[in-house]
N, C-alpha and C positions, 0 to 999 in steps of 0.2 A: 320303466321308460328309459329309453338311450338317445343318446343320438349317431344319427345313420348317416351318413359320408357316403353318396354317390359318385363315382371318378368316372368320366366316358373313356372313350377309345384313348388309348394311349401311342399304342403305333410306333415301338421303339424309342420314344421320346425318354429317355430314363429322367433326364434334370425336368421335367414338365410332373412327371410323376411324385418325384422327392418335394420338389416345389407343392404340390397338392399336398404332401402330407407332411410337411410342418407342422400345421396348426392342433394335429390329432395324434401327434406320437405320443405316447405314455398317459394317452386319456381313459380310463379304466372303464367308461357308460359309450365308448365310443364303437361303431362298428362301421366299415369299410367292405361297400359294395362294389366289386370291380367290373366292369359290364363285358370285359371282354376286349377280344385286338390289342392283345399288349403287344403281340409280336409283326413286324412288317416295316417298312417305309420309314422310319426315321434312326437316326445313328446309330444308336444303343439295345438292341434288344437282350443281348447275354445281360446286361445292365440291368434290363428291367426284369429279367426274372430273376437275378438275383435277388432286388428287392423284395418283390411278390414272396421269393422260396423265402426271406428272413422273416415275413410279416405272418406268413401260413405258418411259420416254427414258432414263433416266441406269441404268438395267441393274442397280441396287446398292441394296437386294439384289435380286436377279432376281426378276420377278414372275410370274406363270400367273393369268391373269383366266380366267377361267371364263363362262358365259354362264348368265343366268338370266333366267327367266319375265317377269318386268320389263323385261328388254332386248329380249328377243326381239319383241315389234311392232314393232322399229325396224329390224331383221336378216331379216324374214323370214315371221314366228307372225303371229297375227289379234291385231288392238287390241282391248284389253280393260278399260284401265286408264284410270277417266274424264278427268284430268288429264294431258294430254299433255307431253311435252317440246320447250322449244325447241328449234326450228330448228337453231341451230349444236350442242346437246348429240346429240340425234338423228342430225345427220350425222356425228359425231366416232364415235359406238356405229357405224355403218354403216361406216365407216373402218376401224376396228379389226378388225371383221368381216372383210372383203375385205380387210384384208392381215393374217391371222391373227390379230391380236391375242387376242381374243379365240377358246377355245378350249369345248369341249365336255366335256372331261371330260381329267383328272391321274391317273396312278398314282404311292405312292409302296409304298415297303417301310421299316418300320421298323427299328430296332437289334435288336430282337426277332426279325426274320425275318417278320413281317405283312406280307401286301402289301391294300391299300388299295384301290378304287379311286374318283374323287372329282368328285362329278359337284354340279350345282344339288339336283336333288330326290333323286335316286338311282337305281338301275337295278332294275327291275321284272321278277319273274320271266317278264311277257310279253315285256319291251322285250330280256331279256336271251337269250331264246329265238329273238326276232327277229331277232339280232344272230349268230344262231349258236352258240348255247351257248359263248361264251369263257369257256377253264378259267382264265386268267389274269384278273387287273386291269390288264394293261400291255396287254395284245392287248383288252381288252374300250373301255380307255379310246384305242388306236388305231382300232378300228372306228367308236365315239362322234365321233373329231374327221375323221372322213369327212364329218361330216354326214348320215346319212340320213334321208330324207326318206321317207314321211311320218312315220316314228318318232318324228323329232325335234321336232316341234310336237304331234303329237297328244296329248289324253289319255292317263298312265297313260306319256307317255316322260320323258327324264331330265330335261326343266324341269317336268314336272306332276305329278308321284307324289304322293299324300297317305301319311301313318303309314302306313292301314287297308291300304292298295294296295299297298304296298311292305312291311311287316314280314308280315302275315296269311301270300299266298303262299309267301314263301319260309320260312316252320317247315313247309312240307311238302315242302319242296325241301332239300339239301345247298348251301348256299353254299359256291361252288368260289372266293371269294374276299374281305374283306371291304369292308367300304363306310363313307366320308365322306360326307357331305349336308349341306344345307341346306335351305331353302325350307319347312318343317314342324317340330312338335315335337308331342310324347307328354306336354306339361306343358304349364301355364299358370306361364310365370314369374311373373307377375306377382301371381299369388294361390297358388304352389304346391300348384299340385293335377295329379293326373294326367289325361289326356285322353284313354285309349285302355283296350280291353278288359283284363280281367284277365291272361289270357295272354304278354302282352306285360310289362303291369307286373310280373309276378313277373320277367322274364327281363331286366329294364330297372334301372340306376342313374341318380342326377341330381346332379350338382354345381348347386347353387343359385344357387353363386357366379359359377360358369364363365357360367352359364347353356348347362350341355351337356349330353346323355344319352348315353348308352351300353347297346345290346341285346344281348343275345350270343342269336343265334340259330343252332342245330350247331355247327357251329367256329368261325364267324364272330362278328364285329366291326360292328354299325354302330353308327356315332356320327354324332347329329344336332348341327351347329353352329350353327344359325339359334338368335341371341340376341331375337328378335323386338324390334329397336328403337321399332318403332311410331312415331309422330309426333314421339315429343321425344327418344329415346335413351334406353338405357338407362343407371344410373348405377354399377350394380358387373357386370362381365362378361370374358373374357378370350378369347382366342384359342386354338385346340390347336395345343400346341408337341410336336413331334415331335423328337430330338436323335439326333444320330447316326443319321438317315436317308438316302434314296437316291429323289432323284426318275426314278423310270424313265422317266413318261413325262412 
């Protein structure tokens, strides 16, 4: 058993990052799930993949970068994002890429018996039919770090789901497992309000603080962790800490 350190979108926020990982540097049962969007919109990006490139080298705590919508014009997806990345940050993402570093999608299982699984935006009851109806999170998040292609860039796959596209479908689905994310929220932190139909909001909580949500849709679990750092960082936020978990995959 470990414990597992979820961080959402980061967004070139580097001191929001560092601040996140205080509590878990030099923890030896610790593991660092990173959802992706490290690079884009806020001050610091060479910053933050310095970080990430120091935490992938010294193995402690062990880390699971993730790949998100932000990355992926550098990996692979169509450019989208007006402000480009230098030269050396861009080949470094392209690096990672080609020798795994970067991954697709995590499962874990909690102390509870949850199994999770943990992608940038989430997995879509298209993406996940696509995929072959995986009853698991461990086999859904092994078919994910295949790569498939076109799944994996298009609209509506695991780096582009919005709320509406990823919660709507599955209340008419059984979720055969539940789900970590980033990349979207069902709230405006910034002005606490909610951002999505009624439907959802009844079946939705929000820590404020966390700046996290939590849906329960049929037996499931999705918790959204994108803190929306925006340009300058946010200034109260925390990571989901998982204790006495099992990274499956």
């Amino acid at each position: 058993m470990t414990t597992v350190v979820v961080i959402g979108d980061v967004g070139g926020c580097s001191a929001q990052l560092r601040q996140a990982l205080v509590p878990v540097v030099g923890e030896p049962d610790t593991v660092v799930v990173q959802v992706g969007d490290l690079v884009d919109r806020g001050p610091d990006t060479p910053g933050v993949l310095r970080i990430v490139g120091e935490r992938l080298e010294q193995r402690q705590p062990r880390w699971v970068q993730l790949l998100g919508n932000h990355e992926a014009p550098y990996v692979g997806g169509e450019p989208f994002w007006p402000e480009p990345l230098a030269q050396p940050d861009a080949r470094l993402l392209q690096n990672w890429w080609l020798t795994e570093r970067l991954r697709v999608a995590a499962a874990v299982r909690t102390h509870e018996g949850e199994d999770f699984l943990i992608t940038h935006a989430g997995l879509s009851v298209a993406a996940w039919r696509e995929l072959g109806e995986p009853v698991t999170a461990a086999t859904a998040a092994e078919l994910l770090n295949t790569r498939p292609e076109p799944l994996l860039w298009g609209d509506g796959g695991p780096l582009w789901v919005e709320p509406a596209q990823l919660y709507g479908p599955w209340l008419a689905e059984w979720p055969p497992f539940s789900q970590i994310h980033g990349h979207s929220a069902i709230v405006s932190y910034q002005h606490q309000s909610w951002m999505c139909e009624e439907r959802i909001r009844q079946r939705s909580t929000v820590d404020w603080h966390a700046r996290r949500t939590t849906t329960r849709i049929g037996a499931g679990l999705f918790i959204a962790v994108d803190p929306k750092h925006g340009r300058t960082g946010a200034l109260r936020w925390s990571p989901l800490v998982l204790r006495d978990a099992e990274l499956l995959v």
